[in-house]
C-alpha positions as CSV (number, residue, x, y, z in Angstrom):
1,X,-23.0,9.1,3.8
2,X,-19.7,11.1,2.8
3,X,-17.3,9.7,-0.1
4,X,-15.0,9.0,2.9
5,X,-17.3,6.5,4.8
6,X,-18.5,5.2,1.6
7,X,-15.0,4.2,0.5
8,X,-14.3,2.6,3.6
9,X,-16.8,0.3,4.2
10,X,-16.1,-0.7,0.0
11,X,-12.7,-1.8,1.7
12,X,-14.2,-3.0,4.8
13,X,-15.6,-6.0,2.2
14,X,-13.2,-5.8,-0.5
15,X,-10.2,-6.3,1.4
16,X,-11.1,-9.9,3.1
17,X,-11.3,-11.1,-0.2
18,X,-8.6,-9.7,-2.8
19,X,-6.2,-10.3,1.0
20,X,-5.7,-14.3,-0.2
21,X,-5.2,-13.0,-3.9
22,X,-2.6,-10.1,-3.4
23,X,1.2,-11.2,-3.3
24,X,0.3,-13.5,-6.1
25,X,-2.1,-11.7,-8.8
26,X,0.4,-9.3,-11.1
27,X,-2.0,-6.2,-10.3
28,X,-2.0,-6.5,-6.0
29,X,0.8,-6.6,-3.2
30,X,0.4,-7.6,0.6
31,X,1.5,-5.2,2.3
32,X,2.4,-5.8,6.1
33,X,2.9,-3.1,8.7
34,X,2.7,-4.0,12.8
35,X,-0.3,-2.4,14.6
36,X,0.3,1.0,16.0
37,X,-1.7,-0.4,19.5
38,X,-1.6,-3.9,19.1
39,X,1.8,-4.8,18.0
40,X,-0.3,-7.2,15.8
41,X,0.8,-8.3,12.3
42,X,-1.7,-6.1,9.4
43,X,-2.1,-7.5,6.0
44,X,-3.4,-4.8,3.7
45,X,-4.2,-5.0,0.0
46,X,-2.7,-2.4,-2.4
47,X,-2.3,-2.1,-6.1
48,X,0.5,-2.8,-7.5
49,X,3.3,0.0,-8.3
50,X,6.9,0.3,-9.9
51,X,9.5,-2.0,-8.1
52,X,12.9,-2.0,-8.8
53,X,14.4,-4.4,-6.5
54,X,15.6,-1.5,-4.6
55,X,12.6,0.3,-4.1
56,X,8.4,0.3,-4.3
57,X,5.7,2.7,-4.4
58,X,2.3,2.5,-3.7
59,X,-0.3,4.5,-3.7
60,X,-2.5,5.3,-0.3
61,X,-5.5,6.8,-1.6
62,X,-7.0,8.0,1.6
63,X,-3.1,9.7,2.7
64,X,-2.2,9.7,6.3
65,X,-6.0,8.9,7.2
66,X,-5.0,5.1,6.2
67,X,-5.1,2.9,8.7
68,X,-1.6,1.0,7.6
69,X,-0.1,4.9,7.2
70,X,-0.7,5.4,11.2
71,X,0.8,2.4,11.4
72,X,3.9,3.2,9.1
73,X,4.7,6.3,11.1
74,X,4.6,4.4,14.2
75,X,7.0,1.9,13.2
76,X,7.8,2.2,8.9
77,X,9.5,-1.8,9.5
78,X,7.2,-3.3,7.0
79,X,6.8,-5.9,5.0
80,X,5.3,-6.4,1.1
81,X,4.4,-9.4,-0.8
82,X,4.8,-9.3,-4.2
83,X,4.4,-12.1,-6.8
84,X,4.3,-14.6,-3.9
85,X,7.6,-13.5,-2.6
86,X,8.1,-11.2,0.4
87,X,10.5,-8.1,0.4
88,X,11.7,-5.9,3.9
89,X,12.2,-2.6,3.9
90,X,11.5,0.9,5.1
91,X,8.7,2.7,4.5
92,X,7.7,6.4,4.3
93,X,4.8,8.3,2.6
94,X,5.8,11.1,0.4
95,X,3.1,13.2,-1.6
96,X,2.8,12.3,-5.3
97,X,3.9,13.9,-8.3
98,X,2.3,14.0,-11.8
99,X,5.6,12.3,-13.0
100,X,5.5,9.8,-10.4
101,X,1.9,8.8,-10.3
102,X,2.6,8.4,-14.5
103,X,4.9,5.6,-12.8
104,X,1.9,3.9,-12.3
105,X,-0.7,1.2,-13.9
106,X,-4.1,3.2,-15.0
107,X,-5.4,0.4,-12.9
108,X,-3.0,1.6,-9.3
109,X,-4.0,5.5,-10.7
110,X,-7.8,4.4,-11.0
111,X,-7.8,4.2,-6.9
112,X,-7.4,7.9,-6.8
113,X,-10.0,9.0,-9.0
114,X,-12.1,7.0,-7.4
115,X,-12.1,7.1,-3.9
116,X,-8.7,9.5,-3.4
117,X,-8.8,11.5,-0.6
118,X,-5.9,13.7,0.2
119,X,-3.4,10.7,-1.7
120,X,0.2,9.8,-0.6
121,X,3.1,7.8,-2.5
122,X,4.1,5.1,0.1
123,X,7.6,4.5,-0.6
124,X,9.6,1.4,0.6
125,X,13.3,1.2,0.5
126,X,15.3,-2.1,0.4
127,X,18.1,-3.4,2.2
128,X,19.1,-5.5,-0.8
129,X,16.6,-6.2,-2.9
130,X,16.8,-10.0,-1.6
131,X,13.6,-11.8,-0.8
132,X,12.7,-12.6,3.4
C-alpha cells in the first residue's frame, strides 16, 4: 500500500466523523465546494488556518489530487464554516511558502508532515467578510 492510498482511506473514516465537529471546534472548518459531476453539495473537513475576515487559507495536503481541489477548479464558488458560522467566497489553490505555511497552527502544518503529498494553500477571498 503506497502513503497515498494509505492516507486516503485514513480520511475515508476520519472525515464522517470530525464532518459534524468542524465549523464549530476552534482547530476544523467545513469547507463546501459543488461536485465537479454531480452538481451535489461536498462537505470536507480541513484544519483550521489564518482568517481575516477578508480572506482564509487552508492547507490541501494531497494538492490538486484532492478531491474538493477538482472541484474548486471546476467551479471555486465555495462555501466554509467556521466557528459555526458560514462565509462565501472565492477560492483558488496557490503553492505554499515557508512564510505562509509559518501562518499556520503546528496542528494545520502537522497534515503535511504527515500525509503531504505535493501540498497547496487553498485560498478563499471574501466578498465582505459578512456571514451567509
Amino acid at each position: 500500500m503506497t502513503r497515498k492510498s494509505a492516507a486516503r482511506r485514513f480520511w475515508k473514516v476520519l472525515n464522517p466523523l470530525a464532518r459534524p465537529l468542524a465549523g464549530f471546534l476552534p482547530w476544523w472548518v467545513l469547507l463546501e465546494t459543488t461536485g465537479r459531476r454531480t452538481g451535489k453539495r461536498r462537505l470536507t473537513p480541513l484544519a483550521n488556518g489564518p482568517f481575516d475576515g477578508q480572506v482564509a487559507l487552508l492547507i490541501a495536503v494531497h494538492g490538486d489530487d484532492s478531491a474538493f481541489a477538482h472541484n474548486i477548479a471546476a467551479d471555486p464558488h465555495v462555501r466554509l464554516k467556521r466557528r459555526g458560522r458560514w462565509h462565501a467566497g472565492t477560492a483558488s489553490l496557490i503553492e505554499p511558502d515557508a512564510q505562509t505555511l509559518q501562518r499556520f497552527s503546528r496542528y494545520a502544518r502537522s497534515g503535511i508532515r504527515t500525509f503531504g503529498d505535493a501540498p497547496k494553500i487553498v485560498r478563499i477571498q471574501f466578498g465582505n467578510g459578512e456571514a451567509t
